[in-house]
N, C-alpha and C positions, 0 to 999 in steps of 0.2 A: 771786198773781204777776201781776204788770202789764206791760207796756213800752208808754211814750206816746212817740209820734214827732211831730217838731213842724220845724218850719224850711222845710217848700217854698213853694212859691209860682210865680207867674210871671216869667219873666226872657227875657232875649232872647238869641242868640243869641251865645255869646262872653261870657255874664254866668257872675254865680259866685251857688251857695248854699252853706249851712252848716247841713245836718240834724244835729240833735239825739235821741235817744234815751235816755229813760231808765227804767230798772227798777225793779222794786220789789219785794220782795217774795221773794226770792232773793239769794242772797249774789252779788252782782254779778260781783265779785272773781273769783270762780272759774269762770267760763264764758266761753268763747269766746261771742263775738257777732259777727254778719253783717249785711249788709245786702243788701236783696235790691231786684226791681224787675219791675212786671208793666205791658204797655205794653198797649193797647188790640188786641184778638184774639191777643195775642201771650201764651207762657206766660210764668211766675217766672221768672226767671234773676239767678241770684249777681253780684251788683257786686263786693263786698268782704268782706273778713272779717279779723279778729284776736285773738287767742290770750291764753290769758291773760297770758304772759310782753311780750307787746306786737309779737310777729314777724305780720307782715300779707300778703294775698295779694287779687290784683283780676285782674277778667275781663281779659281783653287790649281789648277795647273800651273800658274807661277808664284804664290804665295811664297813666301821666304826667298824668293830666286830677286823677283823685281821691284824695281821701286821709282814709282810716280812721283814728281816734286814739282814741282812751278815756281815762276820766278815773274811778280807780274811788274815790276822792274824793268825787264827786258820782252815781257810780254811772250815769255817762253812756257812750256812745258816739256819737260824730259821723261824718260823711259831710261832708269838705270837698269842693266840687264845681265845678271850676271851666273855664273855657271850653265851657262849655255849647254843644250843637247839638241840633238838631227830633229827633232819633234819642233824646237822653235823657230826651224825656219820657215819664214814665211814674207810676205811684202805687209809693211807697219805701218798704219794709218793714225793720225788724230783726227781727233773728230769735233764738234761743237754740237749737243745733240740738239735734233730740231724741236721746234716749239719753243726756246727757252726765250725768244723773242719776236718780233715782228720781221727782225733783220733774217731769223734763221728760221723762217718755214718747213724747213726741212732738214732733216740732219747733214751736216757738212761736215764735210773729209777733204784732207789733203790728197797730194797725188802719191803718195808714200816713200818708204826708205825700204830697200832691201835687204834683206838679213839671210846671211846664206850658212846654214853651221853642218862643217863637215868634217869627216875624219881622215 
């Protein structure tokens, strides 16, 4: 079981990214995927998330700003992310949450992408 995240970077304030996420090793298809985000002294917290059927739910911190999609095709999930501010930098995890199988005991995170948004 894999999940490589890929797409951050630095941007400036008011810029856009488009993280990428993808699985391997698990039936993509059938697991809800999240995205998460951990800021420097600051804990995980939930950005987004979506379901297998493709129904989606975000913090209220990024509500209008981001947008979760999946592609189970390619066995992807993105994080479109746009009008950026200092507050969203952080390192950007997906996740598989645990319990949803016998494979995922426990909630599984990739090793993340970094997003660095500055002025």
């Amino acid at each position: 079981v894999r999940l490589v995240e890929s797409g951050g970077g630095l941007v400036q304030p008011g810029g856009a990214l488009n993280l990428s996420c993808v699985g391997s090793g698990f039936s993509f298809d059938a697991y809800v995927m999240r995205w998460y985000r951990q800021a420097p002294g600051k804990e995980r917290e939930l950005v987004a998330g979506i379901c297998v059927r493709g129904d989606t739910n975000y913090a209220d911190s990024v509500k209008g700003r981001f947008t979760i999609s999946r592609d189970n095709t390619k066995n992807t999930v993105y994080l479109q992310m746009n009008n950026l501010n200092p507050e969203d930098t952080a390192v950007y995890y997906c996740m598989v949450p645990g319990g949803s199988s016998w494979l995922f005991p426990a909630d599984y995170f990739g090793q993340g992408t970094q997003v660095t948004v500055f002025s």
